[in-house]
Backbone of each chain as ProteinMPNN parsed JSONL, in Angstrom:
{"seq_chain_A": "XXXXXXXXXXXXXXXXXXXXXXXXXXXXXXXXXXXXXXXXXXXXXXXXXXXXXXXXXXXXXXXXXXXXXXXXXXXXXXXXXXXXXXXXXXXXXXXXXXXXXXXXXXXXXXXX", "coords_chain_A": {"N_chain_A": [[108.573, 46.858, -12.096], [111.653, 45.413, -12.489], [112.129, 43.919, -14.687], [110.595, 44.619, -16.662], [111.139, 47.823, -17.217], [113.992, 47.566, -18.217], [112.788, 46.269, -20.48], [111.53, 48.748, -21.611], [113.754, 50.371, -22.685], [114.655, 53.299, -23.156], [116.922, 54.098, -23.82], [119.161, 51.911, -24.654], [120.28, 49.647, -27.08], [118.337, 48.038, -29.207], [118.227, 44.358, -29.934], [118.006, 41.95, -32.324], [118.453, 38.916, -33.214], [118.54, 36.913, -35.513], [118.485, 33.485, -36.322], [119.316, 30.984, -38.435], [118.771, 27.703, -40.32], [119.114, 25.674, -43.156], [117.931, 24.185, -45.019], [119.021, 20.706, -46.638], [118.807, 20.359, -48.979], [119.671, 22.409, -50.366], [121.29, 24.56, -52.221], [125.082, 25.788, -51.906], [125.533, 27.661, -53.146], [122.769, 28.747, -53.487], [122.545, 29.359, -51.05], [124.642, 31.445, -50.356], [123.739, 33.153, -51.641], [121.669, 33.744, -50.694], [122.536, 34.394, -48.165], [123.829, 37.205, -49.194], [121.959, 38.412, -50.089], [120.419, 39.045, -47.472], [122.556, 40.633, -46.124], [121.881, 42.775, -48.071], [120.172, 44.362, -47.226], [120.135, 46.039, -45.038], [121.042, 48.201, -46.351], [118.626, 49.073, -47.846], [116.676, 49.853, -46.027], [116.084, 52.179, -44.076], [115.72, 52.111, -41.072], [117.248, 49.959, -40.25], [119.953, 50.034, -37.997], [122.188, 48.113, -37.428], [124.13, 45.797, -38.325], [125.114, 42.817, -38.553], [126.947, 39.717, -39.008], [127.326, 36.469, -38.721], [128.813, 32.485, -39.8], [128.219, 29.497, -38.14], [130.661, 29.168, -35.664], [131.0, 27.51, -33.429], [132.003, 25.61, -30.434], [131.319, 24.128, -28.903], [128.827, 22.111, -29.523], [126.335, 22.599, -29.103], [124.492, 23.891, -30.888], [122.501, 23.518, -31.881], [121.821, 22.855, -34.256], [121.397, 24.968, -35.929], [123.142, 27.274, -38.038], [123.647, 29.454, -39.376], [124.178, 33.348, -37.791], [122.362, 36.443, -37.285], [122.649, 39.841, -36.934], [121.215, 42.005, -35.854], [120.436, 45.426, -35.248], [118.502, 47.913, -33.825], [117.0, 51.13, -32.733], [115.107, 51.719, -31.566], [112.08, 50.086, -30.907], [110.026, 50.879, -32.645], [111.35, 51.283, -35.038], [112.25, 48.641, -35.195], [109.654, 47.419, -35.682], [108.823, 48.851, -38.14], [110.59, 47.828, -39.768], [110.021, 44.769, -40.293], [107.764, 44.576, -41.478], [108.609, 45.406, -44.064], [108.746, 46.242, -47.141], [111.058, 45.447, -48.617], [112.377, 43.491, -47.101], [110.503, 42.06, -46.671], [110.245, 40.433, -49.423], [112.641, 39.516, -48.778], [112.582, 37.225, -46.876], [110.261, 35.972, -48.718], [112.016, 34.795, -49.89], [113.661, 33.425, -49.258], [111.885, 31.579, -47.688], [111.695, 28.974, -49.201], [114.022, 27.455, -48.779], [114.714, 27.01, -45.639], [114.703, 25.087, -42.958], [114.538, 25.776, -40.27], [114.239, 28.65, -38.096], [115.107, 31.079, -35.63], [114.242, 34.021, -33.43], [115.044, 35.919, -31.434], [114.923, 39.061, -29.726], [116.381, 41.267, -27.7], [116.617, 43.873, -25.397], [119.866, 45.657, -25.012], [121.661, 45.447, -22.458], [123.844, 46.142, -19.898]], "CA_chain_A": [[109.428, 45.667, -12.152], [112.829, 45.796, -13.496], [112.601, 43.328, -16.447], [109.892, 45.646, -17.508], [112.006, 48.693, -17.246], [114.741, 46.969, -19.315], [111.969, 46.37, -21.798], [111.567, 50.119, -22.185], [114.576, 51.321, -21.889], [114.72, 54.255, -24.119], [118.47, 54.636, -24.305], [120.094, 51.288, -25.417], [119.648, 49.088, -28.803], [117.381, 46.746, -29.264], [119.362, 43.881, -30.728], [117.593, 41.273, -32.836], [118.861, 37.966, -33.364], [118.386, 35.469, -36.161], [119.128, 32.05, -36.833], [118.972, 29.932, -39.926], [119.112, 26.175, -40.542], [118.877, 25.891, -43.876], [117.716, 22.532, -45.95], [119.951, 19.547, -47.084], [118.86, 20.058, -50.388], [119.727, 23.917, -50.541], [123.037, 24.399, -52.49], [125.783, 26.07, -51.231], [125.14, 29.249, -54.49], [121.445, 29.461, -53.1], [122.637, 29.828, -49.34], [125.223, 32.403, -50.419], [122.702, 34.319, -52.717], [120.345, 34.532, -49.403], [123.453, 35.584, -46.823], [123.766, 38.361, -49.649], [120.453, 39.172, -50.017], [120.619, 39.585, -45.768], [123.505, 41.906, -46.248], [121.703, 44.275, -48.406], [118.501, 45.051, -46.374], [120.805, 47.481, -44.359], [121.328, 49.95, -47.772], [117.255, 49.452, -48.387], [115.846, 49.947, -44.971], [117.13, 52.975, -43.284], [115.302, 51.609, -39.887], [118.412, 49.551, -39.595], [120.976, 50.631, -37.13], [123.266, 48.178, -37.035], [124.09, 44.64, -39.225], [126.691, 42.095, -39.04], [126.496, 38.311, -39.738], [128.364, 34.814, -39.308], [128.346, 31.558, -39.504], [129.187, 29.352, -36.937], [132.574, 28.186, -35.499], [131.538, 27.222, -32.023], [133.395, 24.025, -30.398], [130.555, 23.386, -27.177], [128.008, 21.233, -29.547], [125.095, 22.778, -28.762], [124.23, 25.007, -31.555], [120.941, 23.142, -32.139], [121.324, 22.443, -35.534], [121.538, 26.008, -36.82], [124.706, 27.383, -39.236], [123.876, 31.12, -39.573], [123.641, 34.016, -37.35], [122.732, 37.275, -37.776], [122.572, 40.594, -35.495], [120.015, 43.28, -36.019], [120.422, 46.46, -34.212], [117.318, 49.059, -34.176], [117.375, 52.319, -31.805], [113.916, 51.449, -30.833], [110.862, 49.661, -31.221], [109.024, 51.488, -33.591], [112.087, 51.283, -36.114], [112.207, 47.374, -35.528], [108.184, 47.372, -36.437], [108.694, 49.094, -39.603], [111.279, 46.996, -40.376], [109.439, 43.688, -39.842], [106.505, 44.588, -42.486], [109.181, 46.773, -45.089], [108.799, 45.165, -48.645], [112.33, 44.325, -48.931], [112.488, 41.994, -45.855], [109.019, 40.221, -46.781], [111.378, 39.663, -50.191], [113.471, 38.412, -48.683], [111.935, 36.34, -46.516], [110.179, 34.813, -49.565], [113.04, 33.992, -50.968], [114.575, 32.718, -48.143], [111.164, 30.142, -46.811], [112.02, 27.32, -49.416], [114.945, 27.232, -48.218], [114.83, 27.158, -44.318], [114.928, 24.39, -42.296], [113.937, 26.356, -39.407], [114.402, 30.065, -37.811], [115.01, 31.365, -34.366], [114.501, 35.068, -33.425], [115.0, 36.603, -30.552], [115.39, 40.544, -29.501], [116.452, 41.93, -26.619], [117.195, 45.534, -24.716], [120.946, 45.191, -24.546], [121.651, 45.339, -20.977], [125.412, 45.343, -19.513]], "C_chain_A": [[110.647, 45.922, -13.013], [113.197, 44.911, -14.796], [111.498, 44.239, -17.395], [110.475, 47.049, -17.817], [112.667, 48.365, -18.101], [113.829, 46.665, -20.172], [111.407, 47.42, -22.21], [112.251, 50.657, -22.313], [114.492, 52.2, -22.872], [116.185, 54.635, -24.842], [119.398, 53.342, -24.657], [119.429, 51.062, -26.538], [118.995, 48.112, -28.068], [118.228, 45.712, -30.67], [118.058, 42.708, -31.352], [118.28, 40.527, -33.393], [118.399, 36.847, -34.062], [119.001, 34.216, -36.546], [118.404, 31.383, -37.638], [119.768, 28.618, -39.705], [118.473, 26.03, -41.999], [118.911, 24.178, -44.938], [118.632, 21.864, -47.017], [119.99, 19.933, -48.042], [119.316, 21.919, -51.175], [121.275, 23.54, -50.909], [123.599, 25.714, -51.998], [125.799, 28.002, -51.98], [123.733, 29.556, -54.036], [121.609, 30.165, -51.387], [123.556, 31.037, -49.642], [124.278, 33.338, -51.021], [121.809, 34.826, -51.106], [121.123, 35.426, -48.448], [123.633, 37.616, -47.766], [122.607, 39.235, -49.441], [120.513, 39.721, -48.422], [120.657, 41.245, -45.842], [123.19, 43.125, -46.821], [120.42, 44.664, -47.992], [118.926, 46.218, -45.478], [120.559, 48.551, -45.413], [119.583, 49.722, -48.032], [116.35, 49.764, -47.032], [116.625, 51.1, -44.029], [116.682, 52.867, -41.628], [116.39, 50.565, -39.651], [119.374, 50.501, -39.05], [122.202, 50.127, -37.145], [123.102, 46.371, -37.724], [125.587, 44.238, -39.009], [126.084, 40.657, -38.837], [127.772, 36.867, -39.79], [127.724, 33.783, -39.322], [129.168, 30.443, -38.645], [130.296, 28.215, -36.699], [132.562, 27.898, -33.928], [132.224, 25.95, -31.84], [132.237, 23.277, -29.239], [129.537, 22.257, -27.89], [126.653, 22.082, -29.482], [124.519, 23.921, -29.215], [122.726, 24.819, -32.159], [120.347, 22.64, -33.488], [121.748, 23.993, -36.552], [123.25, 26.575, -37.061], [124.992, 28.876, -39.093], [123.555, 31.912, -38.727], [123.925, 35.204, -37.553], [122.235, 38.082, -36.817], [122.286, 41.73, -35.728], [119.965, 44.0, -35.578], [119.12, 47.831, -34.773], [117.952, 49.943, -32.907], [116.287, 52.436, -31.026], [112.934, 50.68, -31.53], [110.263, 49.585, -32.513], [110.011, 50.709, -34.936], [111.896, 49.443, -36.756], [110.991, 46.61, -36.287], [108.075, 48.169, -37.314], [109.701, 48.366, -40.187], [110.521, 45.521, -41.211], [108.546, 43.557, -41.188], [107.171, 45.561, -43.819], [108.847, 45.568, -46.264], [109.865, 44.694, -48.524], [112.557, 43.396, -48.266], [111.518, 41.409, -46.11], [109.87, 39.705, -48.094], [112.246, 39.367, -49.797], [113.412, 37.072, -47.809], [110.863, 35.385, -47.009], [110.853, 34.206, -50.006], [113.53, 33.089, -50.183], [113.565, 31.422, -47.442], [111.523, 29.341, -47.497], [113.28, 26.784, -49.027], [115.52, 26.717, -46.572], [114.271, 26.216, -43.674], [114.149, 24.814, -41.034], [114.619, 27.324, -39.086], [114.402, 29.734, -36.516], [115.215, 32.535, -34.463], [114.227, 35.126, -32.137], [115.216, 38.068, -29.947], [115.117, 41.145, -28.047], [116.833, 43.547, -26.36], [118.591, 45.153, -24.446], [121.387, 46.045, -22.924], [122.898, 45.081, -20.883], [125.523, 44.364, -18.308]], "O_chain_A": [[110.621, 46.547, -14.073], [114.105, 45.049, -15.616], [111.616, 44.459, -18.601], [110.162, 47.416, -18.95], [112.207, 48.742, -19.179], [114.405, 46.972, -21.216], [110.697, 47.289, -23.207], [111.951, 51.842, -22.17], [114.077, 51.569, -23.845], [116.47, 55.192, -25.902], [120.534, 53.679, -24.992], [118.488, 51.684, -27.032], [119.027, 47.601, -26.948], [118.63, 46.05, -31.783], [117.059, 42.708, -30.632], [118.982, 41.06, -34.252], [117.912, 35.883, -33.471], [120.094, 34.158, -37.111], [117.188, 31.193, -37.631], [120.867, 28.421, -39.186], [117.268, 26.272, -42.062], [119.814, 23.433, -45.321], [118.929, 22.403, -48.084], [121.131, 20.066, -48.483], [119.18, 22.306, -52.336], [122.099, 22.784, -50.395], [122.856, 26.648, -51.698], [126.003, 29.091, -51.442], [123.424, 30.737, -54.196], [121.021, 31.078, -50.807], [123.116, 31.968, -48.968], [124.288, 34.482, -50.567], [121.497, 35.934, -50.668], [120.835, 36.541, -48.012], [123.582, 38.729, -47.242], [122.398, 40.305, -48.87], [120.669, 40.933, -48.274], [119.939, 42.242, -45.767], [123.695, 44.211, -46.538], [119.716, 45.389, -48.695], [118.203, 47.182, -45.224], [119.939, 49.599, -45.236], [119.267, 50.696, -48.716], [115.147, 49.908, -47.25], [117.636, 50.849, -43.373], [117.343, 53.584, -40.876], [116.363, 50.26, -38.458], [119.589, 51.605, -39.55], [123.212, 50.816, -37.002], [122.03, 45.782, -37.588], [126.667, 44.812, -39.146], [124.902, 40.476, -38.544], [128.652, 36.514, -40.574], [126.528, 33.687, -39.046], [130.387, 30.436, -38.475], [130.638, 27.125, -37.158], [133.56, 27.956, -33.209], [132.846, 25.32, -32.695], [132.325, 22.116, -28.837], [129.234, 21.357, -27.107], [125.937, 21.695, -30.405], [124.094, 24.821, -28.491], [122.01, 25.652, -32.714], [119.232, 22.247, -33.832], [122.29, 23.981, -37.657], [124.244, 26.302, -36.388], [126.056, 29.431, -38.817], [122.403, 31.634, -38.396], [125.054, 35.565, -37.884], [121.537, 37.62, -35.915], [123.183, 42.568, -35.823], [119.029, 43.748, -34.819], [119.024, 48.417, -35.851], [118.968, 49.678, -32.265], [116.294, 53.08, -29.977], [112.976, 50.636, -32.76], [110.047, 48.62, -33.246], [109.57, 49.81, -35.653], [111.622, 49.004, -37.873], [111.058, 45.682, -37.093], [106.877, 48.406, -37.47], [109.579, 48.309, -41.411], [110.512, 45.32, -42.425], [108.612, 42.546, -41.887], [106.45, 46.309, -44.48], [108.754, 44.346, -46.148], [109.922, 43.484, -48.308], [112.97, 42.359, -48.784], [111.456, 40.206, -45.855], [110.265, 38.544, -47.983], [112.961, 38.747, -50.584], [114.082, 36.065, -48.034], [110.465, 34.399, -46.388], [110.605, 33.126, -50.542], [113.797, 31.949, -50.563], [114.073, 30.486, -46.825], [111.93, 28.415, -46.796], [113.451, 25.566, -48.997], [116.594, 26.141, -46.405], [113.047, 26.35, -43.699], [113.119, 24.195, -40.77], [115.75, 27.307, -39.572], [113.981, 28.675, -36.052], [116.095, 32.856, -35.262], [113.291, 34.494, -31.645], [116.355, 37.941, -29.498], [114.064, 41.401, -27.463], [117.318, 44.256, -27.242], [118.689, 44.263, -23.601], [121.275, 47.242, -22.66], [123.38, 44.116, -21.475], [126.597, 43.821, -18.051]]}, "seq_chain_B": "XXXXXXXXXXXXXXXXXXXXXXXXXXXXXXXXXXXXXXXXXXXXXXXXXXXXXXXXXXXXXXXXXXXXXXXXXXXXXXXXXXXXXXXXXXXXXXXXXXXXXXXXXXXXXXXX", "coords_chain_B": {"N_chain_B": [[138.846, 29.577, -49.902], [135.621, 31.668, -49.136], [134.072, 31.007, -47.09], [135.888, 30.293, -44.769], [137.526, 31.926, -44.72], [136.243, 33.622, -43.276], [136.03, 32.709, -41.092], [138.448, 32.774, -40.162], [139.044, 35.277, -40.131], [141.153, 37.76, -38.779], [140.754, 39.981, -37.608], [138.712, 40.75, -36.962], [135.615, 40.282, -34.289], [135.104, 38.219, -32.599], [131.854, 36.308, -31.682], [129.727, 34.835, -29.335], [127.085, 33.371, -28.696], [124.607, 33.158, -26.752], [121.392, 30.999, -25.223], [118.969, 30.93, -23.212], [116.387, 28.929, -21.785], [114.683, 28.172, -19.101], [113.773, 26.532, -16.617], [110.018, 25.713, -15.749], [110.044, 25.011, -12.918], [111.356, 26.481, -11.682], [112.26, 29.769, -9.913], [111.278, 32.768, -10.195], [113.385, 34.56, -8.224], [115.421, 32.476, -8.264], [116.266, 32.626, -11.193], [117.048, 35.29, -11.392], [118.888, 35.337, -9.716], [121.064, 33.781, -11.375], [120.685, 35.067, -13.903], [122.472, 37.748, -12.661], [125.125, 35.937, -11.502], [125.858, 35.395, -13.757], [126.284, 37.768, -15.319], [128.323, 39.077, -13.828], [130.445, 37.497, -15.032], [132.671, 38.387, -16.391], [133.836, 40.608, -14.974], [135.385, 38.403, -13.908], [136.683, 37.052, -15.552], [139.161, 37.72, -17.367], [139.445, 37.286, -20.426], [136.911, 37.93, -21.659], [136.047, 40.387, -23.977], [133.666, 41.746, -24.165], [130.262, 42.136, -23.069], [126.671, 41.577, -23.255], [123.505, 41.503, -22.387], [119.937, 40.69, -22.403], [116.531, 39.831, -22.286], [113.574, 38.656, -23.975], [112.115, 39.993, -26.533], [110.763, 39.998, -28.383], [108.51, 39.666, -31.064], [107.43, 38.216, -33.063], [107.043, 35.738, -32.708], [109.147, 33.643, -32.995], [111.227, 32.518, -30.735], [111.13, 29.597, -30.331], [111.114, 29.262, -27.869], [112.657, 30.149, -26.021], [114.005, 32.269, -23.634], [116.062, 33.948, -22.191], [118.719, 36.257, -23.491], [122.294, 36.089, -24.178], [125.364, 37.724, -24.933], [128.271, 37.273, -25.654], [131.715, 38.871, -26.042], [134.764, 37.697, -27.784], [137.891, 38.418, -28.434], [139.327, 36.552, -29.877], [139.832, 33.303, -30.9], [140.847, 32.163, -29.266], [141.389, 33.245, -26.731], [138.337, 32.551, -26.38], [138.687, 30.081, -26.205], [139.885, 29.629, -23.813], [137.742, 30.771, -21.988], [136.0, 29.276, -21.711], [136.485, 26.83, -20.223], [137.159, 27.889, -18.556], [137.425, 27.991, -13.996], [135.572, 30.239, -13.08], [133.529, 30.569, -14.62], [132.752, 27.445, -15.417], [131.549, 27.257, -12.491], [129.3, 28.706, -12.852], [128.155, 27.625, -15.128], [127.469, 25.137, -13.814], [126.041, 26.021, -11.799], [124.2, 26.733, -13.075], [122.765, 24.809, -14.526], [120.656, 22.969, -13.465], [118.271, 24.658, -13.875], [117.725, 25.055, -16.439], [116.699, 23.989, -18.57], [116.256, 24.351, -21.487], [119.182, 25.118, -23.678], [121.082, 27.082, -25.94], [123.929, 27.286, -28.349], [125.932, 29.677, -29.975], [128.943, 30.806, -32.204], [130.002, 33.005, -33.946], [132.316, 34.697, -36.363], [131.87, 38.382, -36.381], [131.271, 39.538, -39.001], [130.278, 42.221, -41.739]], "CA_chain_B": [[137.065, 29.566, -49.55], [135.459, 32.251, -48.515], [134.006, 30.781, -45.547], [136.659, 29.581, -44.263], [138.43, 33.085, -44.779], [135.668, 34.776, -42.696], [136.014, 32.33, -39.896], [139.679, 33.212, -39.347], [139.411, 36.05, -39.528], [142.077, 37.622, -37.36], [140.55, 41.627, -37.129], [137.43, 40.815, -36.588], [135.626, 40.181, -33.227], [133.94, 36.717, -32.423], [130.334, 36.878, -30.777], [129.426, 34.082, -28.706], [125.61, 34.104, -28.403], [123.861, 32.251, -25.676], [119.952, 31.567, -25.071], [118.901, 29.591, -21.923], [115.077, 28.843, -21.734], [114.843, 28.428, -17.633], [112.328, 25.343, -15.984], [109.187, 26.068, -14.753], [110.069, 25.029, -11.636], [112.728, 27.469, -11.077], [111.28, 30.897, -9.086], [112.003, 34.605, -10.661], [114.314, 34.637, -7.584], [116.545, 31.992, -9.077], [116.314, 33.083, -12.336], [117.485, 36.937, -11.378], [120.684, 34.957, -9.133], [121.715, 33.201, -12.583], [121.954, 36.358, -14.238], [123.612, 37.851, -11.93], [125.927, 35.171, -11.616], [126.307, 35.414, -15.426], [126.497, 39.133, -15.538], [129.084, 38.696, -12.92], [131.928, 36.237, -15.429], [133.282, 39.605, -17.336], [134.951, 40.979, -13.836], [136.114, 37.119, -13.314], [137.387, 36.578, -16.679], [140.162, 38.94, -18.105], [139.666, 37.423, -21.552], [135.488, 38.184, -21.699], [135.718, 41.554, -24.244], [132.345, 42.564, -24.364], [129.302, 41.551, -22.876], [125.603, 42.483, -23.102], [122.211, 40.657, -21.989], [118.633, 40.671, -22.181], [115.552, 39.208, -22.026], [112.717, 38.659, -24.892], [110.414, 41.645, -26.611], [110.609, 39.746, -29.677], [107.034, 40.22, -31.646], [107.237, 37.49, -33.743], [107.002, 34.13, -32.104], [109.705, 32.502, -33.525], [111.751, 32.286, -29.691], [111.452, 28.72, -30.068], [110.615, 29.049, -25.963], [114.238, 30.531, -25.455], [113.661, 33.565, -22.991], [117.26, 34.938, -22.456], [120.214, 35.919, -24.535], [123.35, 36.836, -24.087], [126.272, 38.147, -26.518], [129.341, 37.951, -25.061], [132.454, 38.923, -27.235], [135.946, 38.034, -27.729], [139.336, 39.277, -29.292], [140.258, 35.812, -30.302], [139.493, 32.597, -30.724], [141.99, 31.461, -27.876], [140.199, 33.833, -25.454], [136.989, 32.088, -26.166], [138.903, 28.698, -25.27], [140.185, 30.165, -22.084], [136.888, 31.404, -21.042], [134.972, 28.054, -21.533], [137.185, 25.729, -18.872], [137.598, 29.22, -16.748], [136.867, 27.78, -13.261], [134.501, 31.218, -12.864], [132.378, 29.606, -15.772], [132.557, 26.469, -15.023], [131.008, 27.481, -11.216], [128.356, 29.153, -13.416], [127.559, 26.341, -15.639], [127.498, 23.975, -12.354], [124.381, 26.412, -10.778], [123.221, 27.277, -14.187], [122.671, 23.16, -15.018], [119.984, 22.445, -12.546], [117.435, 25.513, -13.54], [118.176, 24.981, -17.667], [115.419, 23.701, -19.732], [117.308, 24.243, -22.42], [120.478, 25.804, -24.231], [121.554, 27.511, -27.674], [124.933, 28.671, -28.294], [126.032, 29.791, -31.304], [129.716, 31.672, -32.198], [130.657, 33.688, -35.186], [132.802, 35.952, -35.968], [131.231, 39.154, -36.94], [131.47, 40.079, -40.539], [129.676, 43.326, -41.999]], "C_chain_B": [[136.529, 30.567, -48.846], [135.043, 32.171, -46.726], [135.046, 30.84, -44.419], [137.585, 30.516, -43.871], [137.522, 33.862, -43.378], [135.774, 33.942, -41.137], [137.389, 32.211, -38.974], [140.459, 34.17, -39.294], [140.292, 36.701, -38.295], [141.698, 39.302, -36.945], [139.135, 41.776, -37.177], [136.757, 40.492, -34.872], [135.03, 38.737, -33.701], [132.878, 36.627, -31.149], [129.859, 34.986, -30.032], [128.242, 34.144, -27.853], [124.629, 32.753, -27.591], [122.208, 32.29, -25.318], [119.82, 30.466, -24.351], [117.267, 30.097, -22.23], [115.442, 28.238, -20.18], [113.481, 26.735, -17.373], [111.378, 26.459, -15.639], [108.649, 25.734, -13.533], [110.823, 25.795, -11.115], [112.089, 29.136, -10.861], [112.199, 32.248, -10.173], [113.158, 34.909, -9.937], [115.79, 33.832, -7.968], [116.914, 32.646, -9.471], [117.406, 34.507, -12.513], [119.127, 36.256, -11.07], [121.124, 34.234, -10.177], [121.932, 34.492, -13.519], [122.444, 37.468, -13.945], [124.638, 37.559, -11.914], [126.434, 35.351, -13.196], [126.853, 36.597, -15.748], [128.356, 39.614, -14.913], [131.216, 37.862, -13.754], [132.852, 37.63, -15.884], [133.966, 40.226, -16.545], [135.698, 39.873, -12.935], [136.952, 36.648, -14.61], [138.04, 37.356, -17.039], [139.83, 38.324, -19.736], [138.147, 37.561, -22.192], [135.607, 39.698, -22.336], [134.897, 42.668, -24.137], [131.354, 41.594, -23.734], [127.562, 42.038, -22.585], [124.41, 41.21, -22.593], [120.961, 41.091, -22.452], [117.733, 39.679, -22.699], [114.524, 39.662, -23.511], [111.781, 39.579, -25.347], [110.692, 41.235, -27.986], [108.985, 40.186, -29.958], [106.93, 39.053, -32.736], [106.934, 35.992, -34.135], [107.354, 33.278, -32.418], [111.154, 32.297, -32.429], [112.01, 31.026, -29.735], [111.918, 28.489, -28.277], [111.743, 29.491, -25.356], [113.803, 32.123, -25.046], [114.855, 34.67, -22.84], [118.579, 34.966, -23.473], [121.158, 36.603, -23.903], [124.669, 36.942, -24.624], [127.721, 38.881, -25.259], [130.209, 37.864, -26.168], [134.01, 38.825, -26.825], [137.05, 38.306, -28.671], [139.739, 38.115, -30.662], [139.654, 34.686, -30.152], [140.342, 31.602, -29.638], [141.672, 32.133, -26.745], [138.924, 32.891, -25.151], [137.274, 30.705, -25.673], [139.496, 28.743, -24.04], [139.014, 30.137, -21.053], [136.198, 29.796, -20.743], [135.303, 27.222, -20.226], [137.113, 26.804, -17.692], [136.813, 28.549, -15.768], [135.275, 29.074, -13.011], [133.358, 30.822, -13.443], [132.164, 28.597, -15.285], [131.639, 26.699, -13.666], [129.552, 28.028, -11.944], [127.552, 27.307, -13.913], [126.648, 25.04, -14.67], [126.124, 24.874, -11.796], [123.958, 26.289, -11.909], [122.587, 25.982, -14.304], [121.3, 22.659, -13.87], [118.63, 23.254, -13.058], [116.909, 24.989, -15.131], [116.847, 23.798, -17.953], [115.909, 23.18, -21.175], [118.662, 25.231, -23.154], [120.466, 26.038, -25.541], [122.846, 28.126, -27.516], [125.552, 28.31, -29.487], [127.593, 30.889, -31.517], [129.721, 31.56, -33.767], [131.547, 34.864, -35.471], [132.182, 37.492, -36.822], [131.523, 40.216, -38.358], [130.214, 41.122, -40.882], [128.81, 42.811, -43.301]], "O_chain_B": [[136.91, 30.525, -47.676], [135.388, 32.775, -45.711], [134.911, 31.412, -43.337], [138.382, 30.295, -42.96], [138.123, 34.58, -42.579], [135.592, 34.593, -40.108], [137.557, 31.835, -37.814], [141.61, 34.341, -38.892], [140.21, 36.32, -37.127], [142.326, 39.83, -36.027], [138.521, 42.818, -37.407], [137.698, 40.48, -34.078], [134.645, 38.332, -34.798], [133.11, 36.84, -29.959], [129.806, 34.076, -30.859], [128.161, 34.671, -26.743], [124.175, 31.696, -28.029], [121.678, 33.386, -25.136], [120.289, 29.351, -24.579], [116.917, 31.176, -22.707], [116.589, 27.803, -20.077], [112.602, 26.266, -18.096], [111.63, 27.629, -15.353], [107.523, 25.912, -13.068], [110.952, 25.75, -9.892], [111.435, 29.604, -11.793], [113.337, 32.402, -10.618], [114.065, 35.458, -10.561], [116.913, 34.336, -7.979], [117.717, 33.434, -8.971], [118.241, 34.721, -13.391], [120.155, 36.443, -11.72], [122.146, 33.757, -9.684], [123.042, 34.911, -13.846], [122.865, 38.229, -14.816], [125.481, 38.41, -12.197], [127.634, 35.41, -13.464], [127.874, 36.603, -16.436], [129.239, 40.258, -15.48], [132.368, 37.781, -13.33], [133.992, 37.58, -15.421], [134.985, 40.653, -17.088], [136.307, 40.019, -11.875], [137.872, 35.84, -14.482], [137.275, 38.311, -17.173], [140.062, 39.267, -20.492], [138.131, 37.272, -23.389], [135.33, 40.549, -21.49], [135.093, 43.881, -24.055], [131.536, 40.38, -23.825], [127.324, 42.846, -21.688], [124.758, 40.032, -22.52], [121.06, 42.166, -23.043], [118.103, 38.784, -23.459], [114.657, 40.759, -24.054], [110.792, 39.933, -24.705], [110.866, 42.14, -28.803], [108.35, 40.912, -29.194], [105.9, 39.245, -33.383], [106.712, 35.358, -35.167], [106.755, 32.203, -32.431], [112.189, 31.959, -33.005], [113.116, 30.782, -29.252], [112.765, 27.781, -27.731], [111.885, 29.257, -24.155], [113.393, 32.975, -25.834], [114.785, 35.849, -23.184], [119.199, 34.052, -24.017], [120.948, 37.573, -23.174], [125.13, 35.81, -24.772], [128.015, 39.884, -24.609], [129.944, 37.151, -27.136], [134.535, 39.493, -25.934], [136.748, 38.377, -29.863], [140.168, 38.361, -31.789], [138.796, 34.717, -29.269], [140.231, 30.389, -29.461], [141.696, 31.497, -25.691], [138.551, 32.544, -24.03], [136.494, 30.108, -24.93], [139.532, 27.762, -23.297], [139.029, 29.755, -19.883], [135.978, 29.341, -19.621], [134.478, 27.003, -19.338], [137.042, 26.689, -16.468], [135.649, 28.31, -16.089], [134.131, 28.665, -12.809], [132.287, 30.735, -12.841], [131.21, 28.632, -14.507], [130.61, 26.062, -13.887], [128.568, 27.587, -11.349], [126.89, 26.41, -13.39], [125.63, 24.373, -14.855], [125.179, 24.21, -11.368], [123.017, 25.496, -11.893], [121.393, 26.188, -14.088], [121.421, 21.451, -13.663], [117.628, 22.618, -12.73], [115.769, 24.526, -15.181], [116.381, 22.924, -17.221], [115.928, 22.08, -21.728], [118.702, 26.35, -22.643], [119.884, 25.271, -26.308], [123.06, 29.135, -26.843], [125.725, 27.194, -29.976], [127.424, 31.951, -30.918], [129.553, 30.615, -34.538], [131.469, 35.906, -34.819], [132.147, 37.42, -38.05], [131.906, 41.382, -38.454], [129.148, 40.878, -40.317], [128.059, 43.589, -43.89]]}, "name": "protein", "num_of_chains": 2, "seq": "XXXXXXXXXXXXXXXXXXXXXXXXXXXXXXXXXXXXXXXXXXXXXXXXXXXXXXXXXXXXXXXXXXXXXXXXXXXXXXXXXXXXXXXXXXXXXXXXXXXXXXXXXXXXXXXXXXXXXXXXXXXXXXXXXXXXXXXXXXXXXXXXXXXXXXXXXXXXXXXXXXXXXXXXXXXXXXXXXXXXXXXXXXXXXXXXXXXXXXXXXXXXXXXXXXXXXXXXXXXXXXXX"}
């Protein structure tokens, strides 16, 4: 089947996609401290490939509620599942639950 | 403000990140002719930079039931208001709107 194919492919990225909504009561110095924190899981995880990060400026409405997104690039699989369980990302993903409103992840085979 | 700096940005790109969750009344056969049709806007649009797709191999079950994504990119934030009204889109939107479950779309511009 070819969505299974594209879910092996061996030769693109695997992109990983998060979104943050981050609680009323979260100040504006704790939400910047976390986008930092993000930013430096690239220099502690050398299973990253590929990092960049906004927040959003669409105009259509229909962003669901969420503010931040961020864009995860691995080279495969494996890399993304040592990522997932590395110490520095479970720190930061403690730091980051009292804070969070709610999450969305998604990761795909990038596909043209 | 920094924000405010990173969102006008003028040498950066802006990512425009889309996630349709599909009915489950709508057949695999649809589904494939929507992205198609979607795959399809980037040789109908001259101002569509970049564009990639795929489908879910998350591992973490925080999809929030959203099955596809797709990361299209542009130059400018006056591209991205071109593309939205583009009749080509619009003809999209118009099949896409019948199958749709639900929607996420999220732009930023991509900061390091």
């Amino acid at each position: 089947m070819m969505r299974e194919q594209r879910s092996e492919n061996p030769f693109g990225v695997l992109r990983h996609v998060v979104l943050f909504a981050f609680k009323g009561t979260s100040t504006h110095e704790e939400i910047r401290n976390l986008e930092d924190a993000f930013r430096a899981l690239p220099g502690k995880i050398d299973e990253v490939h590929g990092f960049e990060w906004g927040t959003d400026v669409s105009v259509e409405n229909l962003t669901q509620g969420f503010t931040h997104c961020f864009l995860v690039t691995f080279l495969s699989a494996n890399d993304r599942d040592r990522y997932l369980p590395h110490p520095a990302h479970q720190e930061f993903v403690a730091a980051l639950e009292p804070h969070l409103e709610k999450v969305l992840v998604i990761d795909y085979w990038a596909n043209q």
